[in-house]
C-alpha positions as CSV (number, residue, x, y, z in Angstrom):
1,X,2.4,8.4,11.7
2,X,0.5,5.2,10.7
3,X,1.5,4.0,7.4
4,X,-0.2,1.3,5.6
5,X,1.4,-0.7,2.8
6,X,-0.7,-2.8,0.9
7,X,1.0,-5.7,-1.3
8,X,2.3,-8.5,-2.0
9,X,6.6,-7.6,-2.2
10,X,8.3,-8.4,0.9
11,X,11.1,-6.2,-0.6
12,X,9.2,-3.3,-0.8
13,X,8.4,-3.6,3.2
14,X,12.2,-4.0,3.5
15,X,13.1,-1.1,1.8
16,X,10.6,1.6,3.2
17,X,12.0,-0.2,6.9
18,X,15.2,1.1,5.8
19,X,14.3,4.7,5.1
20,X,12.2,4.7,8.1
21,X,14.4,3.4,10.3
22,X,15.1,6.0,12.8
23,X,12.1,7.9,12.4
24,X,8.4,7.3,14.7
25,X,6.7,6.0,11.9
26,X,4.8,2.7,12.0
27,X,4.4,0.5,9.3
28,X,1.9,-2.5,8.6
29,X,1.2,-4.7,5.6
30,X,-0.8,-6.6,4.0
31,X,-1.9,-7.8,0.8
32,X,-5.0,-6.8,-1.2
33,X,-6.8,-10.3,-0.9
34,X,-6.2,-10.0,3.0
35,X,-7.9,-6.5,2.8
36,X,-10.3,-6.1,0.0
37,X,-13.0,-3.8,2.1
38,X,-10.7,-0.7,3.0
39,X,-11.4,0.6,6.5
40,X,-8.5,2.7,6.3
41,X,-10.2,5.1,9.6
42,X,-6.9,4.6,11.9
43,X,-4.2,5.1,9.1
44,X,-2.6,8.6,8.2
45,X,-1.3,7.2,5.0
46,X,-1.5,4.4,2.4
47,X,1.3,3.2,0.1
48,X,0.3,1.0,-2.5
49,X,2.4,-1.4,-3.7
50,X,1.8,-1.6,-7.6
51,X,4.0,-4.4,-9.4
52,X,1.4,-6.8,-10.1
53,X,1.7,-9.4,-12.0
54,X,-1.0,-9.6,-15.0
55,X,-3.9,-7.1,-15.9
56,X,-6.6,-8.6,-13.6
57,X,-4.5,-8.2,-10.6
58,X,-3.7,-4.4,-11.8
59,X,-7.8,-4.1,-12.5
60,X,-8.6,-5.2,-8.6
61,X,-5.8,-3.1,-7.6
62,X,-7.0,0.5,-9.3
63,X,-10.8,-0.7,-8.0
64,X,-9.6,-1.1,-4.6
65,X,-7.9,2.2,-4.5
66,X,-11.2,4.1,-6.1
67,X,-12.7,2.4,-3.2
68,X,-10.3,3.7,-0.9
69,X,-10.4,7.1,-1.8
70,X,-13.9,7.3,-2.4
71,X,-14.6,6.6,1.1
72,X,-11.6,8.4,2.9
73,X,-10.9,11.2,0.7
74,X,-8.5,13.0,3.1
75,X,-6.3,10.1,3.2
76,X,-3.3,10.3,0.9
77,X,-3.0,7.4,-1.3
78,X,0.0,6.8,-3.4
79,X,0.9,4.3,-5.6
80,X,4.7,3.2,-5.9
81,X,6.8,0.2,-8.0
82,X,10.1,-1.3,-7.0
83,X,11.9,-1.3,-9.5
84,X,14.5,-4.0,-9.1
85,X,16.9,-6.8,-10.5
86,X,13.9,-9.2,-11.0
């Protein structure tokens, strides 16, 4: 399975990594000014990465995921925090 994650938390790579460690998942990432046209076509999933930092950043992010799912509506899209000591 193709998984993209898109944001900016190096942590949040780390820790799906870790759960998907032994399995035959692939992971890539990048960040949302790296990728703001979605062509999600070779992807079987997208996580979104959604600790932003201030309310312009969060507005890009909901657009972008609109976007997403407005043009590949089979595609799951979720949206997930870390939660962390920060």
């Amino acid at each position: 399975m193709n998984i993209l994650v898109v944001g900016e938390r190096q942590d949040t790579r780390r820790i799906l990594q870790m759960l998907l460690d032994k399995s035959r998942h692939r992971l890539e990432r990048v960040s949302l000014e790296d990728f703001s046209e979605p062509d999600l076509e070779s992807y079987d999933m997208v996580l979104v990465d959604g600790a932003v930092q201030d309310c312009t950043q969060q507005l890009n992010l909901m657009q972008w995921i609109r976007e997403a799912r407005r043009r590949y509506p089979h595609l799951p899209v979720a949206v997930m925090n870390n939660v962390g000591s920060q």
